[in-house]
C-alpha positions as CSV (number, residue, x, y, z in Angstrom):
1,X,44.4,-22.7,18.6
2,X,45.2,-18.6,18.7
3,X,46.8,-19.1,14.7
4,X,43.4,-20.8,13.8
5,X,41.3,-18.3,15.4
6,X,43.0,-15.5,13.5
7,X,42.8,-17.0,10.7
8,X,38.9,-17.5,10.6
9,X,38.5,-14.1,12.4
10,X,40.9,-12.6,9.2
11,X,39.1,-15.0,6.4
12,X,35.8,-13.5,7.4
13,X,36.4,-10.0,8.0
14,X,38.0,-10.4,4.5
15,X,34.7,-11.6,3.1
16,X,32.6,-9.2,4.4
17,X,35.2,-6.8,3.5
18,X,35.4,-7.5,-0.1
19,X,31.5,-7.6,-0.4
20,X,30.5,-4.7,1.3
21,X,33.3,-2.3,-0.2
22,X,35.0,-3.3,-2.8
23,X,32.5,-4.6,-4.9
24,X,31.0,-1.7,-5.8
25,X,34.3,0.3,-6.1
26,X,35.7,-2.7,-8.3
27,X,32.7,-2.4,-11.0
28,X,33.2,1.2,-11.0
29,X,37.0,1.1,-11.5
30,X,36.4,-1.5,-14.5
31,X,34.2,0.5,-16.4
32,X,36.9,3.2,-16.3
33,X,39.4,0.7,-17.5
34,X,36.8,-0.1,-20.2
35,X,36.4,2.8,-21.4
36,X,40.4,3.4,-21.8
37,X,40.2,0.1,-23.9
38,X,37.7,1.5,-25.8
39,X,39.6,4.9,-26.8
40,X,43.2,3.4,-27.0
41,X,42.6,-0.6,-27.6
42,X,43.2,-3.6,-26.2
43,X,46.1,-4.6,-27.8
44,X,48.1,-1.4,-27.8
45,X,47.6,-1.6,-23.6
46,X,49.0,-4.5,-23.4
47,X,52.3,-3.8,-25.2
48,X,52.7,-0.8,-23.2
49,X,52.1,-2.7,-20.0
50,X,54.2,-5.7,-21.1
51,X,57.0,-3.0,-21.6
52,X,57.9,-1.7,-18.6
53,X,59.8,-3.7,-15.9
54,X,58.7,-6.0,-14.0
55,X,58.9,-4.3,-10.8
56,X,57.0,-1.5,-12.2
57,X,54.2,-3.8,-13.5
58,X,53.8,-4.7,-10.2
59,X,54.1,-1.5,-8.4
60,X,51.0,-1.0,-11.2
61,X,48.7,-3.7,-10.1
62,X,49.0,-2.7,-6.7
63,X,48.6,1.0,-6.9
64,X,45.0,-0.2,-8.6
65,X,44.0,-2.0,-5.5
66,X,45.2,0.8,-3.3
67,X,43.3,2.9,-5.7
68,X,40.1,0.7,-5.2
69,X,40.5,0.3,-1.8
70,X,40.7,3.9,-1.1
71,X,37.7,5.2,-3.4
72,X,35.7,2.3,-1.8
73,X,36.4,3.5,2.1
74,X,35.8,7.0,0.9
75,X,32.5,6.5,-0.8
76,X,31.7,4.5,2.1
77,X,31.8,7.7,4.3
78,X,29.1,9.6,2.2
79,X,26.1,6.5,2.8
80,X,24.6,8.9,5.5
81,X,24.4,11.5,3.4
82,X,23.4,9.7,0.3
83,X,20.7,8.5,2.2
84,X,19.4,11.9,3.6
85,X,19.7,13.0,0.3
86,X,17.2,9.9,-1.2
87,X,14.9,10.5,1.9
88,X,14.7,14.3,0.6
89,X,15.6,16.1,3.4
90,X,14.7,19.8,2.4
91,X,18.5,21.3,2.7
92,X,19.7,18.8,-0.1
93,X,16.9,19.5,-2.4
94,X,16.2,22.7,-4.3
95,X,13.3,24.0,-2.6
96,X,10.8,24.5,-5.9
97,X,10.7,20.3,-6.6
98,X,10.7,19.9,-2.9
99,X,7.7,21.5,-1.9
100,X,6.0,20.2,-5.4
101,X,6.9,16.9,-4.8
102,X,5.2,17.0,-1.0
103,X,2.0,18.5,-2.8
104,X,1.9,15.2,-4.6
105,X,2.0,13.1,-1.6
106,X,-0.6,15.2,0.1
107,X,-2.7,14.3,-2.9
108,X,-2.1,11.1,-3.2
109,X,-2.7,10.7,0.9
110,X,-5.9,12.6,0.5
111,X,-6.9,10.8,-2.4
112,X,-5.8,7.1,-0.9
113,X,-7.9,8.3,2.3
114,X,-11.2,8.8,-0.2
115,X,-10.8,5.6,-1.5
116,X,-10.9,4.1,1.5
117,X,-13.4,6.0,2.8
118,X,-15.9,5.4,-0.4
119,X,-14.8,1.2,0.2
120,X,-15.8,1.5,3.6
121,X,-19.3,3.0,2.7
122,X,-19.7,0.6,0.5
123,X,-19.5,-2.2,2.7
124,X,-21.5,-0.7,5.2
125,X,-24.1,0.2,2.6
126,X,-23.8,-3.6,1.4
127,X,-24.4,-4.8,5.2
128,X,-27.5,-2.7,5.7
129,X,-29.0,-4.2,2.9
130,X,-27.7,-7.8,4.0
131,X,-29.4,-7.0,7.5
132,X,-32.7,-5.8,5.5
133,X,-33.0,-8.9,3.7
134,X,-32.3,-11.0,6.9
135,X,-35.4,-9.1,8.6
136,X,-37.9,-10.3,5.3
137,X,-36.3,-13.6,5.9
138,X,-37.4,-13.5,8.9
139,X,-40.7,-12.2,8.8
140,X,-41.7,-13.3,5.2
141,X,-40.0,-16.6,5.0
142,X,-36.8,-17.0,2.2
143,X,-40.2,-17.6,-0.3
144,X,-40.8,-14.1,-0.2
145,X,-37.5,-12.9,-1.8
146,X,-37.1,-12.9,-6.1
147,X,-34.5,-15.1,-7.5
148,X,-32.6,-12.0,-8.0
149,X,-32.6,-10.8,-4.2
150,X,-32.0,-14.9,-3.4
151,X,-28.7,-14.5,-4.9
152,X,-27.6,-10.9,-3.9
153,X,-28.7,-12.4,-0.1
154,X,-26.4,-15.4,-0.7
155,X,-23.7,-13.4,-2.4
156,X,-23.5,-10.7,0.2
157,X,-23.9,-13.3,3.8
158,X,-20.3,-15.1,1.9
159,X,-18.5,-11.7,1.7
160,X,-19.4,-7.6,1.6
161,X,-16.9,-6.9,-0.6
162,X,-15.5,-8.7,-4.1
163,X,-12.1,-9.6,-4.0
164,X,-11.2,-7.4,-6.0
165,X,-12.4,-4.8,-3.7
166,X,-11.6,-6.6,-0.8
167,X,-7.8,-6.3,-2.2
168,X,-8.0,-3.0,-3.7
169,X,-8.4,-2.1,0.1
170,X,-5.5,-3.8,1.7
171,X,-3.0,-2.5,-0.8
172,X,-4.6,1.3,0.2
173,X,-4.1,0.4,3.5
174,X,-0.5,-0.7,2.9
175,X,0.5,2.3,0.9
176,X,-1.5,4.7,3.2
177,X,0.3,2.9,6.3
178,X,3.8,4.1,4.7
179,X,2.8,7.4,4.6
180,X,3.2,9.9,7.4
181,X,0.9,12.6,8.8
182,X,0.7,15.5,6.3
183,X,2.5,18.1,8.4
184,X,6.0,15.6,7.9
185,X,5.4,13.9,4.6
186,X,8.8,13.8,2.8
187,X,9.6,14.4,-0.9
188,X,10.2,10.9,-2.0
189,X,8.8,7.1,-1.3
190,X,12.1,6.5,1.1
191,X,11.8,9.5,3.2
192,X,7.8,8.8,3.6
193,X,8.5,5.4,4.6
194,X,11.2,5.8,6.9
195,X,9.5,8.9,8.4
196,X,6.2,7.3,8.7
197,X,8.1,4.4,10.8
198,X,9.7,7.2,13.3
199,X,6.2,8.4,13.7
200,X,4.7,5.6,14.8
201,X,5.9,5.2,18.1
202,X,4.7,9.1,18.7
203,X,1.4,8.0,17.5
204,X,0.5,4.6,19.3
205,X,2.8,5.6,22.5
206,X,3.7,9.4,22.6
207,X,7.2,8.4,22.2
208,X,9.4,10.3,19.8
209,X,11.9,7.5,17.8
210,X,14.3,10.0,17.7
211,X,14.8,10.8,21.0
212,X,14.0,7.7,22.7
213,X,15.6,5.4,20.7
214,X,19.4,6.0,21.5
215,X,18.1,4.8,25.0
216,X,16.2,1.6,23.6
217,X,18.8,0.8,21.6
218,X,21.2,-0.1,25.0
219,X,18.0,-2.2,26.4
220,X,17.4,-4.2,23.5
221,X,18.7,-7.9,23.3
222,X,22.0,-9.0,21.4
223,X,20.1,-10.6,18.6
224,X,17.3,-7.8,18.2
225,X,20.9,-5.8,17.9
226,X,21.8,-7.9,15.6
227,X,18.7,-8.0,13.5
228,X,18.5,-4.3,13.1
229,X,22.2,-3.8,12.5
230,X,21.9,-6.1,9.2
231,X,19.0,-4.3,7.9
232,X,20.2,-1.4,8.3
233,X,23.8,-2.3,7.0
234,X,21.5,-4.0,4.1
235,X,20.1,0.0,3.7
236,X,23.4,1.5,3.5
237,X,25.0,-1.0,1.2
238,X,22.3,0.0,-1.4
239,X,22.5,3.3,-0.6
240,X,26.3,2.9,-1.8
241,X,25.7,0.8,-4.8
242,X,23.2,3.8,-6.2
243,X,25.9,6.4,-5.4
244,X,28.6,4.2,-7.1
245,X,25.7,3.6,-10.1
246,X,25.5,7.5,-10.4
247,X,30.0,8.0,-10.6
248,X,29.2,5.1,-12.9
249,X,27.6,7.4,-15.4
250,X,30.0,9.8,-15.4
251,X,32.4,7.3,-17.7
252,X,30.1,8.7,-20.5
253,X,32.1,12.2,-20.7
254,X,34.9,10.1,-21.2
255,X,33.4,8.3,-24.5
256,X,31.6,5.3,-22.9
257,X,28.6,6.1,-24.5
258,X,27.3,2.4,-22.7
259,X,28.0,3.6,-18.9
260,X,24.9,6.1,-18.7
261,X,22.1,3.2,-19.2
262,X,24.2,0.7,-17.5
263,X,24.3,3.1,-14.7
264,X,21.0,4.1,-14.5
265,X,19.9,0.9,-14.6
266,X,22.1,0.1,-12.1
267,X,20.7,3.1,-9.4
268,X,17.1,2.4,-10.1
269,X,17.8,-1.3,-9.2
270,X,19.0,-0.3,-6.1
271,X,16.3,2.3,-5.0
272,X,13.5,0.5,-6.1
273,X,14.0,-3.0,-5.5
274,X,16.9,-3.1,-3.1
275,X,16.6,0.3,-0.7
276,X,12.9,0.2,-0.5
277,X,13.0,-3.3,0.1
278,X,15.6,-3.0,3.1
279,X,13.9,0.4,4.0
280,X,10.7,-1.4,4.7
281,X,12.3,-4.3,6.8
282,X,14.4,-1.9,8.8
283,X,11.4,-0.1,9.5
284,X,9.5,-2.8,10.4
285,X,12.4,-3.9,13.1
286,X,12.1,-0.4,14.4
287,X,8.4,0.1,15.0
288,X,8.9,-3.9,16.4
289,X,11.5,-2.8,19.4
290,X,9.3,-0.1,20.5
291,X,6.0,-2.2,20.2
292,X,7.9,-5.3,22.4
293,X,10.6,-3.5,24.8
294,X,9.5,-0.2,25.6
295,X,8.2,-1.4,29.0
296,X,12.2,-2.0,29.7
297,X,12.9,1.8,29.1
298,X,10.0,2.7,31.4
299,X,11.6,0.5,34.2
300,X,14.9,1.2,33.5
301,X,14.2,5.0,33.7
302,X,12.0,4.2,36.9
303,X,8.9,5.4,35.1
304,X,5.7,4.3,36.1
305,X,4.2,1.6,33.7
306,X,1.0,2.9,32.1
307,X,-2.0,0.7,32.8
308,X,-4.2,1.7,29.4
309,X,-3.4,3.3,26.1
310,X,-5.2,6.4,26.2
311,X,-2.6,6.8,29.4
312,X,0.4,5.5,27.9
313,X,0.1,8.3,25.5
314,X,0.2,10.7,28.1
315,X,3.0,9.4,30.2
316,X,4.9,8.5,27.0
317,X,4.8,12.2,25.8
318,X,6.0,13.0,29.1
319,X,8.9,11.1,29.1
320,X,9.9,12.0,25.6
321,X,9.7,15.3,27.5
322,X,11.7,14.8,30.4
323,X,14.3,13.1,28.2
324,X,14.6,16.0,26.2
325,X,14.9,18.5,28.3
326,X,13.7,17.0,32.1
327,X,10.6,18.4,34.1
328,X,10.1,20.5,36.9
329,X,7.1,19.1,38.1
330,X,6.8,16.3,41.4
331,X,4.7,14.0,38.7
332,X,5.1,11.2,38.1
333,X,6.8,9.6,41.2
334,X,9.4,7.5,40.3
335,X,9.1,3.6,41.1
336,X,11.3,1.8,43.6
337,X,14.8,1.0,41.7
338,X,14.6,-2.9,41.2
């Protein structure tokens, strides 16, 4: 029973193993050895290798797997800082594209806002004139309208907006939702949307993420746990793959004129699709524990449950507060320990 529990225990950790590390490091290792086929042939390699003892041949092979191995574990310890780096936290980025690149998300906020706000008048200008035509309905009779004003009437009681319009708005809400306040906008479309998540819970509850959450996290349930710890392992794993696409690249200085598109290709894959993609559900499982289980950090911290918003805010702040640095004050009294 113990020998087939190891086994499966060993098969998987193997599995995960091999896809989460070694993958990567693999590709990256075989684009060097194709680029040393490339400069000396294939055929001359394998009369060299073929050469040498057997022992040594396989003292080769297993030096290249040790080699792998070890560039993979290595790389591994840089997705934190490959991922500060893609979020464009200000010490990483020269400071002349960092602040320019902040001035063009404080554009395109303001400018997402005014569309907004110039939809929203629209529709309100639409449903005043809906409400006007209702009244000479009313009074008049539907006789007293022109064929023209029958069919704005019928167009504008099925919907305000056009669909168009109506979707136009969404997707400005979606975007502008991604975004945070303009005081902690970041340079890039990863740090904005993993930023505007931390926010959120300051917003809607006064609670800073980055305090508060190293307590949450011991509250939270084993599969909310486990939920969060795929994404983000999902996160880092792109993260990798784009910082293994980049040493990709760097085969070119060795002749391989074909590893700089392959590698590009490779990274913007895995920001675009993959990272923002992983970024967005991570967040989403972040803003979702503090949304549902927040009232378990308040009891567990014998804080009094807030009985409204507006003073949820307040006693949210506080905490935050108090778990930053503790108060000196006799408010709030603590509940009874349950």
């Amino acid at each position: 029973m113990t020998a087939k529990v190891l086994e499966s225990f060993g098969g998987k950790f193997a599995e995960q193993w091999v896809a989460t590390l070694l993958t990567p490091a693999f590709v990256f290792w075989l684009g060097g050895f194709a680029t040393i086929v490339q400069r000396y042939g294939w055929q001359q390699l394998v009369t060299d290798f073929t050469g040498f003892p057997e022992l040594l041949q396989i003292v080769i092979l297993i030096g290249g797997f040790c080699v792998i191995a070890m560039s993979a574990f290595v790389v591994q310890r840089f997705d934190l800082a490959t991922l500060r780096f893609l979020e464009g936290y200000g010490s990483l980025w020269p400071r002349p594209i960092h602040q320019r690149r902040i001035n063009y998300y404080r554009r395109r906020r303001d400018e997402m806002s005014q569309q907004i706000q110039t939809l929203r008048a629209t529709e309100d200008h639409r449903k005043a004139a809906l409400q006007m035509l209702k009244v000479r309905i009313e009074l008049s009779g539907a006789d007293s309208l022109s064929p023209g004003e029958r069919d704005r009437f019928l167009r504008l009681n099925q919907q305000l907006l056009t669909s168009d319009e109506q979707e136009r708005l969404v997707q400005l809400g979606q975007e502008l939702d991604n975004l945070p306040g303009q005081n902690t906008l970041m340079p890039t479309r990863l740090g904005n949307l993993l930023r505007s998540a931390e926010r959120k819970p300051l917003q809607k509850y006064g609670l800073d993420a980055v305090i508060c959450w190293p307590r949450l996290w011991l509250l939270l349930s084993d599969a909310t746990k486990k939920d969060l710890q795929e994404a983000r392992a999902d996160l880092n794993t792109a993260a990798r793959v784009w910082f293994w696409s980049l040493l990709f690249c760097g085969w070119t200085l060795l002749g391989a004129w074909w590893a700089a598109p392959l590698g590009i290709l490779s990274a913007a894959f895995a920001y675009y699709s993959w990272m923002m993609n992983a970024a967005a559900t991570y967040a989403d499982l972040l803003e979702a524990a503090f949304d549902l289980y927040r009232p378990l950090l308040y009891q567990s911290l014998r804080w009094p449950l807030p009985s409204n918003p507006q003073e949820e805010r307040q006693w949210g702040a506080a905490l935050t507060l108090y778990l930053s640095r503790g108060l000196d004050t006799d408010r709030p009294t603590f509940t009874s320990p349950k």
